[in-house]
Structure formats: structure tokens, C-alpha cells
C-alpha positions in Angstrom: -232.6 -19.3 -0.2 -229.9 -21.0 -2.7 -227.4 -21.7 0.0 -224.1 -21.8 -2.3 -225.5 -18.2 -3.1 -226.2 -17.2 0.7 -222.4 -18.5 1.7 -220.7 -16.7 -1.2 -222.3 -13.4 -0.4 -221.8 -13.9 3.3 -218.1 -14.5 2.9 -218.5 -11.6 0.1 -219.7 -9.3 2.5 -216.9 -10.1 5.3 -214.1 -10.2 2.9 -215.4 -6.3 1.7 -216.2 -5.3 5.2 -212.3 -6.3 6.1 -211.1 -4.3 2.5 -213.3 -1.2 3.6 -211.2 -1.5 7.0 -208.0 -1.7 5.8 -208.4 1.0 3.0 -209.9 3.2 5.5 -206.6 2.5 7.8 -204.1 3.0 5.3 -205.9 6.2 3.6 -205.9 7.8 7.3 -202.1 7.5 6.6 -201.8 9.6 3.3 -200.6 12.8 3.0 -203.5 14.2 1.6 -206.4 13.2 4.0 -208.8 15.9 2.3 -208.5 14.4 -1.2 -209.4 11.1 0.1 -211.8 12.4 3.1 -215.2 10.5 0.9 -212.9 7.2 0.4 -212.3 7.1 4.2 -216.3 7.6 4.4 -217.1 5.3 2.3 -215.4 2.9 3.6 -216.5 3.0 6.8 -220.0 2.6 5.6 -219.5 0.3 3.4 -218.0 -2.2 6.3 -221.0 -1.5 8.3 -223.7 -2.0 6.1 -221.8 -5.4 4.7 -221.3 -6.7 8.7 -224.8 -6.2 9.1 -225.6 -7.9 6.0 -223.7 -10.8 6.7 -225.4 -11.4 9.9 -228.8 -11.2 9.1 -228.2 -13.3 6.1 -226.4 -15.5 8.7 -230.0 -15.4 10.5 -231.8 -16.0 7.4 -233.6 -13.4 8.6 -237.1 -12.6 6.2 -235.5 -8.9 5.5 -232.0 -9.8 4.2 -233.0 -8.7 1.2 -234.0 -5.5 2.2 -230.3 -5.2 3.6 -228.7 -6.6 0.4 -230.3 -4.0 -1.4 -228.3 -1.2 0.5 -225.3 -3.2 0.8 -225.0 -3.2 -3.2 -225.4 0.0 -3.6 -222.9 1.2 -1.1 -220.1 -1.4 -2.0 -221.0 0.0 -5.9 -220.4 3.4 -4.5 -217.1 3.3 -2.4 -215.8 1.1 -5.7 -216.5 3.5 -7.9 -214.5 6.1 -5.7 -212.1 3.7 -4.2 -211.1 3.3 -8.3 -210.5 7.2 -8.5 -207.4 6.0 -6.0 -206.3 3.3 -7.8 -202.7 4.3 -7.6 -202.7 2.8 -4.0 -202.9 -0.8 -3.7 -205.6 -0.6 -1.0 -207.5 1.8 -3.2 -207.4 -1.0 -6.2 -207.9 -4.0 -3.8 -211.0 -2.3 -2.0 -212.7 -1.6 -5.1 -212.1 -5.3 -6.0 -214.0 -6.4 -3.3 -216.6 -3.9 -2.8 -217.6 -4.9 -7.0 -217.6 -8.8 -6.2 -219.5 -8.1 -3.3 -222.3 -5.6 -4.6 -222.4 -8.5 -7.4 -223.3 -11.3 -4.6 -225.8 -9.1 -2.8 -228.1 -8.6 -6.7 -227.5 -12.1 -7.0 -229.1 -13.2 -3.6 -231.9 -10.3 -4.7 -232.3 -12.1 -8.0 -232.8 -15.1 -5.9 -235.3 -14.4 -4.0 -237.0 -12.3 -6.8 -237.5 -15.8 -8.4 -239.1 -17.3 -5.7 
């Protein structure tokens, strides 16, 4: 595996799993928790899914792929939503980082689809 490509979705997935966390945090402080009850989901399971990512592509383990997979479309999901709050800061800066890090995970898919 391309190891510039393995680092920058490793510290993709960390810098999005900390995003997720924060947005999460700072949502559970709105007023309207019901309006933003899938954001706060999302979140959560996006930071999960990119944790896990991030160590088994720290492990080079034979089905990081498999994860990166999952881990893109999650992060693609909780942008996409995270951008109907775009109003809040965390809302915008999540989204940011859940896009750049669904972005590494096809690329280290793309990867290994050349091999």
C-alpha cells in the first residue's frame, strides 16, 4: 500500500473522528435537539467507523479496505447532513472533514484496486 496515501487517510480518519466528536458535543447543546437528533447519530458513527479505520490501516491489516469502504460512505453521509446545519460552525467544519476523509478512504480503495 502507497504509504503517503495510507498516512493521509489515517490522519484523515482521526481528524474526522475528532470533528464527528466535537459536532456531536456542541449539537447536544442546541436548543433544538430533535431537528438535529440524525446529525448527533451520525456523528457518532461516523467517529467510530473512522477510529476503527485508522487502526486497522495502522495494522495494515489485509481487510482495511473492506473498512474504508464503510468509512466513506458514512463520513459521505453525516456530510451531507452535517451541511443541512451549516449555519453552525461545527456543522460546516464537520462536513469539511467528513468530505476530505470519505475522499482519502476511495483513494486508498483505488489503491489497492490497482494492485
Amino acid at each position: 500500500m502507497d504509504q503517503k496515501s495510507l498516512k493521509n487517510c489515517i490522519d484523515a480518519c482521526f481528524a474526522c473522528a475528532t470533528a464527528c466528536e466535537a459536532c456531536a458535543t456542541e449539537c447536544l447543546k442546541e436548543d433544538d435537539l430533535k431537528m438535529l437528533s440524525r446529525c448527533i447519530s451520525l456523528d457518532h458513527e461516523c467517529a467510530l467507523v473512522c477510529i476503527a479505520t485508522a487502526q486497522l490501516l495502522s495494522m495494515n491489516s489485509e481487510n482495511a479496505t473492506l473498512l474504508c469502504n464503510a468509512c466513506s460512505n458514512i463520513c459521505h453521509a453525516c456530510a451531507m447532513e452535517c451541511e443541512q446545519h451549516a449555519a453552525m460552525e461545527h456543522c460546516r467544519h464537520c462536513a469539511d472533514e467528513c468530505y476530505r476523509c470519505a475522499e482519502a478512504c476511495r483513494n486508498i480503495i483505488a489503491v489497492e484496486l490497482v494492485v
